[in-house]
SEVOVEX-537249 format. One record per residue (C-alpha): residue number from 1; chain; x, y, z negated. Coordinates in Angstrom, 1 decimal, decimal comma. Layout:
N
k NUM; c A; east X; north Y; up Z .
...
END
This chain:
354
k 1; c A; east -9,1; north 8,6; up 9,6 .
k 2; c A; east -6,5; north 7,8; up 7,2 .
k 3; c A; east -5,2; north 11,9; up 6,0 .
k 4; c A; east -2,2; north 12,5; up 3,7 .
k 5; c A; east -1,8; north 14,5; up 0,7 .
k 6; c A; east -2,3; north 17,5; up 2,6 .
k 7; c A; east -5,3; north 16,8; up 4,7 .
k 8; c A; east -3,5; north 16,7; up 7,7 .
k 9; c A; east -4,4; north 13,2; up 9,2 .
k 10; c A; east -1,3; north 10,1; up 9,3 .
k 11; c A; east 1,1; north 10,8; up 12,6 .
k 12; c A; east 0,3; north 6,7; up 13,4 .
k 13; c A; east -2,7; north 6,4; up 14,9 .
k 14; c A; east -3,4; north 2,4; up 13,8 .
k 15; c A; east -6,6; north 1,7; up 15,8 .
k 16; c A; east -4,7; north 1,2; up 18,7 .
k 17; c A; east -1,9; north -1,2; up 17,5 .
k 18; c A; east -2,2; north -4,6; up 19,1 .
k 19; c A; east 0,6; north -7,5; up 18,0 .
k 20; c A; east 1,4; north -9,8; up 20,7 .
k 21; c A; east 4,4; north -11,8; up 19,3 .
k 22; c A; east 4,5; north -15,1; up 17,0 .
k 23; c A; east 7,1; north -15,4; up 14,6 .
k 24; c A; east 7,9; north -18,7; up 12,9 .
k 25; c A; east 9,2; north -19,0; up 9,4 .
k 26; c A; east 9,6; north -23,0; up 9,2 .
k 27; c A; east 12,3; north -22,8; up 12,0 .
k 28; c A; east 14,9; north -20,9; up 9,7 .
k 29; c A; east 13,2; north -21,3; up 6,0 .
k 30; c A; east 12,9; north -24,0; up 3,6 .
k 31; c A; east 10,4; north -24,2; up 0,8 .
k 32; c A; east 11,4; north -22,7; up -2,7 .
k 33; c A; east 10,7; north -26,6; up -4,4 .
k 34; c A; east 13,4; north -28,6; up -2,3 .
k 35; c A; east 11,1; north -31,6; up -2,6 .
k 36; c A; east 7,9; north -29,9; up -0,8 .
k 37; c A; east 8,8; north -30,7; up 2,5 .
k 38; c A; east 5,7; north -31,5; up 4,0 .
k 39; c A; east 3,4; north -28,6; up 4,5 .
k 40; c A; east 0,4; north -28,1; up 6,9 .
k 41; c A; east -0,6; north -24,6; up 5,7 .
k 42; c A; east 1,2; north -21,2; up 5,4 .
k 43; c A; east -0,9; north -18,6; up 3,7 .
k 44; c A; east -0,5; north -15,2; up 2,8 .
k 45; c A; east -2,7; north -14,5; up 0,0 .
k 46; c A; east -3,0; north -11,2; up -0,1 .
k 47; c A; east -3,9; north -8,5; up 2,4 .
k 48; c A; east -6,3; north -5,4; up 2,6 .
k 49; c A; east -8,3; north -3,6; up 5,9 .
k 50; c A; east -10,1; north -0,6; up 6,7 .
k 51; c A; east -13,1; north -2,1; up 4,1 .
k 52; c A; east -10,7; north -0,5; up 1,3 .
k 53; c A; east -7,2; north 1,2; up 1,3 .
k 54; c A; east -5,5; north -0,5; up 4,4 .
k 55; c A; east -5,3; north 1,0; up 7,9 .
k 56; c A; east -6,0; north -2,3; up 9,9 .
k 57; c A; east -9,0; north -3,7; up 10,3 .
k 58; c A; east -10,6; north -7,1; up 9,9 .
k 59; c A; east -9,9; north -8,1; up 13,2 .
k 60; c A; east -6,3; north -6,6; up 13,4 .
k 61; c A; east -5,3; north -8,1; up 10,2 .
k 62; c A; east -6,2; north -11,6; up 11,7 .
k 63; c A; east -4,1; north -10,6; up 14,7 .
k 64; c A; east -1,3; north -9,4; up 12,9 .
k 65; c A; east -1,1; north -12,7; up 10,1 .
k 66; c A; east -0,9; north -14,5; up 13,4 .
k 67; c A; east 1,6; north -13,2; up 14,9 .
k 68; c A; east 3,9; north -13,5; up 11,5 .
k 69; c A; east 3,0; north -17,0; up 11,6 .
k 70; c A; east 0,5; north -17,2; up 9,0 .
k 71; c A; east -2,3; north -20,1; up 9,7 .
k 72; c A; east -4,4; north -19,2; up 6,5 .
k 73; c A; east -5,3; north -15,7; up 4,9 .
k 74; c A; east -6,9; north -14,9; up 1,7 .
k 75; c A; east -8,4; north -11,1; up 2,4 .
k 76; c A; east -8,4; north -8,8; up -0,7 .
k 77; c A; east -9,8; north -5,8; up -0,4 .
k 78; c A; east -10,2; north -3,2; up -3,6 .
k 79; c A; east -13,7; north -4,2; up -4,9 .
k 80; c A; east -15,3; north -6,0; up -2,3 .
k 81; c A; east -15,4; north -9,1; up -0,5 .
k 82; c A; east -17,1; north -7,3; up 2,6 .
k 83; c A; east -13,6; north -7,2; up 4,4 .
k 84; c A; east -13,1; north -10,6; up 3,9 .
k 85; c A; east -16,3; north -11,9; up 5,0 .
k 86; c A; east -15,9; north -9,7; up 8,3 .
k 87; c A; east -12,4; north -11,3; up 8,8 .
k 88; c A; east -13,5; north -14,7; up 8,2 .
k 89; c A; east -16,5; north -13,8; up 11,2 .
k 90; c A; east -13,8; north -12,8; up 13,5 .
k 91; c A; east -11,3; north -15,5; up 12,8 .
k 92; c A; east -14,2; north -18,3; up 13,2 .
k 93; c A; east -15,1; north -16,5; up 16,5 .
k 94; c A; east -12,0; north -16,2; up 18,0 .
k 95; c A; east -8,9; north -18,3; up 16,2 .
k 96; c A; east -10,8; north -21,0; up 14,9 .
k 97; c A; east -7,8; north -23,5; up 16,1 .
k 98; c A; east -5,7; north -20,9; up 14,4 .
k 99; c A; east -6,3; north -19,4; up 11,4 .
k 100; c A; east -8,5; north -20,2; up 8,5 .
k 101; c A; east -9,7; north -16,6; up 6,4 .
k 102; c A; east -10,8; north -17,8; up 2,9 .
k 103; c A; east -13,2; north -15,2; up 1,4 .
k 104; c A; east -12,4; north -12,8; up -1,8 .
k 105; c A; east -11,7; north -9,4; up -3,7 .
k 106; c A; east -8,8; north -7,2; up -5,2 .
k 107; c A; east -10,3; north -6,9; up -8,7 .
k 108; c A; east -8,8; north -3,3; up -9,5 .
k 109; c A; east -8,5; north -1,6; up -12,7 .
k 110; c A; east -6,0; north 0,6; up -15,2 .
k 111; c A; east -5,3; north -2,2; up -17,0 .
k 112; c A; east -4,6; north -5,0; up -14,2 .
k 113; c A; east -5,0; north -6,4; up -11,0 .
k 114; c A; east -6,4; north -9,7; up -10,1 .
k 115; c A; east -7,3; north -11,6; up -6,9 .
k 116; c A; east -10,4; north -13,2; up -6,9 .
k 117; c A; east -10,7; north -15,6; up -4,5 .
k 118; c A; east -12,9; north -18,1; up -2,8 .
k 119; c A; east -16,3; north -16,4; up -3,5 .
k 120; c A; east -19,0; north -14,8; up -1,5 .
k 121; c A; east -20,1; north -11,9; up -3,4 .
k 122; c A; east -18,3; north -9,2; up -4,9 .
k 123; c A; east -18,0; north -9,1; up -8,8 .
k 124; c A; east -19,1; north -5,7; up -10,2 .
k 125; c A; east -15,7; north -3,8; up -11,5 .
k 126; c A; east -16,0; north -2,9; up -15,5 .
k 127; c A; east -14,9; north 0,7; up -16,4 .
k 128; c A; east -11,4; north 1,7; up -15,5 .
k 129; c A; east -9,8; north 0,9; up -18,8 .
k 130; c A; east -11,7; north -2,8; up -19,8 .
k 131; c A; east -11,5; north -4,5; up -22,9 .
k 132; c A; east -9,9; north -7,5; up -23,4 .
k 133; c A; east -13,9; north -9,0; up -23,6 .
k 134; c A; east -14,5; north -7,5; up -20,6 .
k 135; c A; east -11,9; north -8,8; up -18,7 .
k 136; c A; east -12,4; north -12,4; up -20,2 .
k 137; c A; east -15,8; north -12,0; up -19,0 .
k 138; c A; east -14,6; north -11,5; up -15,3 .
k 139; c A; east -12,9; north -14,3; up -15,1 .
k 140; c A; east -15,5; north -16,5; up -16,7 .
k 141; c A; east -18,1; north -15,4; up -14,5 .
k 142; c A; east -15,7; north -15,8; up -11,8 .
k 143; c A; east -15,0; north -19,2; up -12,5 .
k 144; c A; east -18,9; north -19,8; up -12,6 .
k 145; c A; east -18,7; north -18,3; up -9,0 .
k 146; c A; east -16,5; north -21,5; up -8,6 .
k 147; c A; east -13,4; north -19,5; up -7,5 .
k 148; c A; east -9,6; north -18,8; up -8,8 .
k 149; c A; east -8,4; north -15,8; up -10,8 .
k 150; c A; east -5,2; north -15,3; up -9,5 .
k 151; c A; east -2,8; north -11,7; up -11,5 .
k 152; c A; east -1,1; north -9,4; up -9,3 .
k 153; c A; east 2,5; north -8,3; up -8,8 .
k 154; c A; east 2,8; north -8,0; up -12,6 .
k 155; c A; east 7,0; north -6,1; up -11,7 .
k 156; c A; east 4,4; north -3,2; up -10,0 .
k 157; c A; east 1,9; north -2,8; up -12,2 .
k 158; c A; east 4,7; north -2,3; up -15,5 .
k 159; c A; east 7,1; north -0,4; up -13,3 .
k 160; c A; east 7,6; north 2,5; up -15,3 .
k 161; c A; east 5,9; north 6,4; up -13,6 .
k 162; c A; east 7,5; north 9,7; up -14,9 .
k 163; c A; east 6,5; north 12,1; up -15,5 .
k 164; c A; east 4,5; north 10,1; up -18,2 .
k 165; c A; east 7,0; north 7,7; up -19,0 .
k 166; c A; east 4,9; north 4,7; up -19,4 .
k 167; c A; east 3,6; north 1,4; up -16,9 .
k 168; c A; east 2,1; north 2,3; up -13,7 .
k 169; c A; east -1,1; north 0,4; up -15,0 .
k 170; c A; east -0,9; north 1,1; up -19,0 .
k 171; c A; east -2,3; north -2,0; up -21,7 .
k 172; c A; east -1,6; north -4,4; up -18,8 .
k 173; c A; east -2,0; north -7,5; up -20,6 .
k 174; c A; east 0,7; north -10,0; up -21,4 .
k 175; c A; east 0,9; north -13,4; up -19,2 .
k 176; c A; east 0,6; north -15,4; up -22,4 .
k 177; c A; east -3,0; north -13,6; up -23,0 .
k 178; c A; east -3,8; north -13,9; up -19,3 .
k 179; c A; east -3,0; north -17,5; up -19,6 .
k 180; c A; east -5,0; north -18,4; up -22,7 .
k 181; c A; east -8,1; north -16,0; up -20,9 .
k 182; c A; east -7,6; north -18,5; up -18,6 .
k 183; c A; east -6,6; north -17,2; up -15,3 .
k 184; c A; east -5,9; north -20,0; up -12,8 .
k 185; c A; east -1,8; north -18,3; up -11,4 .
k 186; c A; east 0,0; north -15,7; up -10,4 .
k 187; c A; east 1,8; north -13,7; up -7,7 .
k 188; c A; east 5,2; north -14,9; up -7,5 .
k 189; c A; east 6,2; north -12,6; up -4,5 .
k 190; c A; east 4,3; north -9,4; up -3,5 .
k 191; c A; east 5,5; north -8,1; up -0,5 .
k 192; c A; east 9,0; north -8,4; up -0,9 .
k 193; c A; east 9,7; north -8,4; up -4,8 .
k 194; c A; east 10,5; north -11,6; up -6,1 .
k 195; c A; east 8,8; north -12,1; up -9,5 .
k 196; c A; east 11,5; north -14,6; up -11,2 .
k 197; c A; east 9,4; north -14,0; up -14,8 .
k 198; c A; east 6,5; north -15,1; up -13,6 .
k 199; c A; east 7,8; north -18,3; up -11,4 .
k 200; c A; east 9,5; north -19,4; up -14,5 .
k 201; c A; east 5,9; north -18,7; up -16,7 .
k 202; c A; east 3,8; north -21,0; up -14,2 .
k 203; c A; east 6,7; north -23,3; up -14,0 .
k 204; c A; east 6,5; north -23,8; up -17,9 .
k 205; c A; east 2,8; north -24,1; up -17,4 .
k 206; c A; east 2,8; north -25,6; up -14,4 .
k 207; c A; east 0,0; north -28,2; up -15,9 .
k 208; c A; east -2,4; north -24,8; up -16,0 .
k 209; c A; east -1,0; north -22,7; up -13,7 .
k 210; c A; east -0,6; north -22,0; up -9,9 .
k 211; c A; east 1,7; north -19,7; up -8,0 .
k 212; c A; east 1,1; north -18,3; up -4,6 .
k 213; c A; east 2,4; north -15,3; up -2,3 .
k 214; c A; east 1,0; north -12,0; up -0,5 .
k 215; c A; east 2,1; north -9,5; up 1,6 .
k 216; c A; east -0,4; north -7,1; up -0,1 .
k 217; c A; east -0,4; north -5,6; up 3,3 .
k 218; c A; east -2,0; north -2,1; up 4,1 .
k 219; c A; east 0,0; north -0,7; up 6,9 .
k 220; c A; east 2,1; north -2,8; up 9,3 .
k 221; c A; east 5,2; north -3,9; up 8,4 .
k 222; c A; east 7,6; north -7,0; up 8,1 .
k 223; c A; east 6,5; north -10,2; up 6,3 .
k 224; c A; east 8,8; north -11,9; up 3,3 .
k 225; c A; east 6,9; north -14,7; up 1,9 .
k 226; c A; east 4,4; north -17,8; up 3,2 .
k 227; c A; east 2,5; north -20,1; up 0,4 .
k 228; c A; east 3,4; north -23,5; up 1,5 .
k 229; c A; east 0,5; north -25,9; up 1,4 .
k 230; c A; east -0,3; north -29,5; up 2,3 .
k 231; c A; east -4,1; north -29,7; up 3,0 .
k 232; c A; east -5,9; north -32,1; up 3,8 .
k 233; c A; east -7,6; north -30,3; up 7,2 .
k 234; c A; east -6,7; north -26,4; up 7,3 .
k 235; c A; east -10,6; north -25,3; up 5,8 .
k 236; c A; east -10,6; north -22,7; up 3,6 .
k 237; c A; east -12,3; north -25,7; up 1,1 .
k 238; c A; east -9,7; north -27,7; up 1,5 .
k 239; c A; east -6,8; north -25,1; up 1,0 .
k 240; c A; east -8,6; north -24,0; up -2,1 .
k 241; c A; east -8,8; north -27,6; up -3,1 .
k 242; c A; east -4,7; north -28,1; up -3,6 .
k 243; c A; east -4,5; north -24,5; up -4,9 .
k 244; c A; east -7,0; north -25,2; up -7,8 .
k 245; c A; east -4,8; north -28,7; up -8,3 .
k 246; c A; east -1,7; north -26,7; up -8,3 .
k 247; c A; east -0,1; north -27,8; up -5,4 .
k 248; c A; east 2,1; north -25,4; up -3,5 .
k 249; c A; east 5,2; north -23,5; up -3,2 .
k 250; c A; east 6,7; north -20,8; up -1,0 .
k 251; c A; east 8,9; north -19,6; up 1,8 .
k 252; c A; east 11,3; north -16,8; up 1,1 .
k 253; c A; east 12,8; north -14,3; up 3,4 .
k 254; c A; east 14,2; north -11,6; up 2,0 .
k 255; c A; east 15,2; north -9,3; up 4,6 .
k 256; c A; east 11,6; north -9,5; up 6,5 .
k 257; c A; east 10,5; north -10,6; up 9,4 .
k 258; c A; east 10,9; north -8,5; up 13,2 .
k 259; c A; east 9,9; north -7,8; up 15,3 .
k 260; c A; east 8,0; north -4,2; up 13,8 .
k 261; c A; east 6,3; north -1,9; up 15,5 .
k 262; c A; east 5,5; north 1,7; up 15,2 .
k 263; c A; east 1,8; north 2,9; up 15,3 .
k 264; c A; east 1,2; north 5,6; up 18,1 .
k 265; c A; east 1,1; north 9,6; up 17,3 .
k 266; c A; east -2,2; north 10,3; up 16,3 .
k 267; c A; east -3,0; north 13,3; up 18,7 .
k 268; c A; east -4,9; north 15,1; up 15,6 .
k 269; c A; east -1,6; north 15,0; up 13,9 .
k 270; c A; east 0,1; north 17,5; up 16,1 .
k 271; c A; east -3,7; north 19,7; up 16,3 .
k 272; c A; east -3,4; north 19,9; up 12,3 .
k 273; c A; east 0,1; north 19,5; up 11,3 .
k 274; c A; east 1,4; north 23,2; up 11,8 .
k 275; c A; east -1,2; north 24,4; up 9,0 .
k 276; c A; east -0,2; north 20,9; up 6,7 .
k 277; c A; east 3,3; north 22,5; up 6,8 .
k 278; c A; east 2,8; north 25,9; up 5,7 .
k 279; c A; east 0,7; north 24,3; up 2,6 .
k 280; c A; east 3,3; north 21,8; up 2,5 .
k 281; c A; east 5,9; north 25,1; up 1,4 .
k 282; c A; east 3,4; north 26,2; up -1,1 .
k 283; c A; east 2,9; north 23,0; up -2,7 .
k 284; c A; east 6,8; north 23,4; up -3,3 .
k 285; c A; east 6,2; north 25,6; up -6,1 .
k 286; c A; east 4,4; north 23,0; up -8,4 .
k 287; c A; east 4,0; north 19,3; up -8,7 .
k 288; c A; east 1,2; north 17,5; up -9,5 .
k 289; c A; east 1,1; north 14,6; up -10,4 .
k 290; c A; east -2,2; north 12,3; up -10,4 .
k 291; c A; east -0,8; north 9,1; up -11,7 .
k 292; c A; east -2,0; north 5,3; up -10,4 .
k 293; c A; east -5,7; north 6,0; up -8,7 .
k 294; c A; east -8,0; north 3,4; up -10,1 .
k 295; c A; east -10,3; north 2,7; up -7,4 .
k 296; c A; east -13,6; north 3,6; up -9,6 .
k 297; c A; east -13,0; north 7,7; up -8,6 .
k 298; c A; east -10,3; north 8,3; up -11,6 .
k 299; c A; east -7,1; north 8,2; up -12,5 .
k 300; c A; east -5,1; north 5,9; up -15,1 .
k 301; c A; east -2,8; north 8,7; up -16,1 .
k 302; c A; east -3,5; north 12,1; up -16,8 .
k 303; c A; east -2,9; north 15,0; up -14,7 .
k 304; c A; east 0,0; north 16,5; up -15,4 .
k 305; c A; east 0,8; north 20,0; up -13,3 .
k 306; c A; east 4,7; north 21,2; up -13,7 .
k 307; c A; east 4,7; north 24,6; up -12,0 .
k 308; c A; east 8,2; north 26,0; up -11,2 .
k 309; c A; east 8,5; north 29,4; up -12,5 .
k 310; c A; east 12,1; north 29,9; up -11,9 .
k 311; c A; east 11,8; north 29,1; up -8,2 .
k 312; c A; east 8,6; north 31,5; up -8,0 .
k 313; c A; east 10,9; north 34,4; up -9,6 .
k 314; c A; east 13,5; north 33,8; up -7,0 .
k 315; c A; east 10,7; north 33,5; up -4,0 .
k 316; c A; east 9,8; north 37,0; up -5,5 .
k 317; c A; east 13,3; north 38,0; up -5,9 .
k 318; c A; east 13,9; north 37,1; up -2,7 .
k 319; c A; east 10,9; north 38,7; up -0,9 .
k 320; c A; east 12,0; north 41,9; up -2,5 .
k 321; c A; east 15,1; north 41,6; up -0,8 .
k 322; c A; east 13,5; north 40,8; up 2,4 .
k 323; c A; east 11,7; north 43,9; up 2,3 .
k 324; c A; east 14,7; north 45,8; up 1,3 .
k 325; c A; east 16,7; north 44,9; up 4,4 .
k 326; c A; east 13,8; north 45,0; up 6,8 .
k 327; c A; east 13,5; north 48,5; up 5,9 .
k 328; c A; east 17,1; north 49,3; up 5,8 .
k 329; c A; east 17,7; north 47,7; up 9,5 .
k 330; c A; east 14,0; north 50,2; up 10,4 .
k 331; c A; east 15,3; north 53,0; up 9,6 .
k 332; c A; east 19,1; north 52,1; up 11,3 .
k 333; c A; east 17,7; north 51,5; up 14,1 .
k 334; c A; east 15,6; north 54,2; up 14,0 .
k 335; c A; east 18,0; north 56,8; up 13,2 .
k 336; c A; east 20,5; north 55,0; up 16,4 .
k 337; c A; east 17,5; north 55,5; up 18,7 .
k 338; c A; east 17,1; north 58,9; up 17,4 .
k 339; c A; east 21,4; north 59,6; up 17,8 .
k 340; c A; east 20,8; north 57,5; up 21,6 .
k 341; c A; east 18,0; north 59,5; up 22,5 .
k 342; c A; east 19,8; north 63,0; up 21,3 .
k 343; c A; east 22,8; north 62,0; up 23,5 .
k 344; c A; east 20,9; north 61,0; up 26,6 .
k 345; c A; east 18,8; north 64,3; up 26,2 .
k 346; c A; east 22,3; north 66,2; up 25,4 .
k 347; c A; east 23,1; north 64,5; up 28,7 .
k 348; c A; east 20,9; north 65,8; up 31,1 .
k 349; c A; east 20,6; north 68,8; up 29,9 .
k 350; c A; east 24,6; north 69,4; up 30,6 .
k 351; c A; east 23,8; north 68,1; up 34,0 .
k 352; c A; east 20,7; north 70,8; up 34,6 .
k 353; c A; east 22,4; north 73,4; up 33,7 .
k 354; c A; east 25,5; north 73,2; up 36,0 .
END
């Protein structure tokens, strides 16, 4: 069960979220490249399950690309190619007319992160902060694998994180080195962030280069972008055969796709919850922060803890106080009790004595 910071598990309880709509992005979007009009194949080349850090699994993913009007998915989960390969199991099971699940990983590091796509295995991951060798050496062997190398949502990974004032994944290599390791493209669009430096890289390398399109989904949520492909048939072979020629372009929509849908409460939510909140307030009185989690047990930052001394004095201050006026009102109403209680007894003892 998917649990938040506090151990209390997530208030959406996704194992029971079922998507029964079909949206359709050609009926109000046209391809980035005016001239790429015909297209058999929209793909989203990007998405994680329940084998990694996303709360759907393989066979709700499938259900949900459907119903944003996907016909082709590349699953990605951190590491492994297990998700994928479940995915593809369901999809040829049950949506063989209508979707096609083409096989790979989330290669996921400090330095970078890079879609591996159309093999059958999972590449071993190199120590969270590789060399420049050893990334090379993924991608070679990757390539010997006889599948793509395709860089992640470059805008994320050098978005700068405070408190350490420095890119989310630190070292991340340039595209120009990417390019002469030899990577095969790049994500244009992840999720909705529109990555105009690298469009305009593969478009000046567009002899070496191939741009594609994920949601990078891991909860449920709108789509904004469809790789556009014209395949010969819609097998994940053939797919893979016009993105390794560099034939594709995209569909934009900016403002996502609806219908959404919220996940159900997760009845352990409101069993737990009380006790997440009161360690909620006490995690008030210092922040810590972790940094970008690496997906090899560390983190790419360090820890850095700010406790906040000046609120702890005034929590002090404060309970003082507190106490102060809880015994002032005790011993008010004590001593009006006392002065109620002499009255009444002054009371009835006039009325005895007449």
């Amino acid at each position: 069960v998917p649990v938040s910071d506090n151990g209390v598990p997530q208030p959406g309880d996704y194992t029971k979220m079922e998507f029964d709509w079909k949206t359709d992005p050609r009926s109000y979007l046209k391809p980035m490249d005016s001239n790429f009009t015909d297209y058999n194949v929209l793909l989203d080349a990007h998405m994680h399950t329940t084998y990694s850090d996303g709360v759907l699994s393989p066979k709700q993913a499938i259900d949900y690309a459907i119903a944003n009007g996907y016909n082709a998915v590349i699953v990605t989960d951190h590491q492994t190619v297990a998700g994928s390969i479940a995915a593809k199991k369901y999809a040829e099971k049950h949506h063989s007319d209508q979707i096609t699940v083409i096989t790979g990983m989330e290669y996921t590091c400090c330095r970078i992160h890079m879609n591996l796509i159309g093999i059958n295995k999972s590449v071993a991951v190199t120590p969270p902060f590789p060399s420049d060798d050893e990334l090379r050496d993924v991608i070679n062997k990757v390539h010997d694998m006889g599948g793509l190398v395709i860089v992640n949502h470059i805008p994320w990974s050098n978005a700068t994180m405070l408190p350490w004032n420095d890119a989310r994944l630190p070292n991340n290599p340039t595209r120009e080195q990417l390019l002469d390791w030899g990577v095969d493209g790049f994500e244009v669009v992840n999720q909705n962030t529109f990555d105009l430096r690298s469009y305009q890289f593969v478009q000046e390398n567009s002899d070496r280069l191939v741009a594609l399109t994920g949601s990078d989904m891991h909860y449920p949520g709108s789509s904004y972008a469809w790789t556009t492909i014209n395949a010969e048939n819609r097998t994940a072979e053939a797919i893979l055969d016009e993105i390794r020629n560099r034939r594709t372009s995209f569909l934009l929509d900016a403002s996502g796709t609806r219908p959404l849908q919220l996940a159900p409460y997760n009845k352990n939510y409101f069993k737990y919850a009380p006790w997440g909140l009161i360690g909620d307030y006490f995690y008030g009185y210092a922040d810590k922060y972790t940094g970008q989690y690496s997906f090899q047990g560390t983190f790419c930052q360090n820890e850095v803890l700010d406790t906040h001394g000046t609120m702890m004095g005034w929590f002090v201050l404060w309970l003082i106080v507190s106490i102060l006026v809880l015994e002032i009102l005790y011993w008010f109403f004590r001593w009006l009790l006392l002065l109620v209680a002499h009255a009444i007894h002054g009371c009835i003892t006039r009325r005895r004595a007449r």
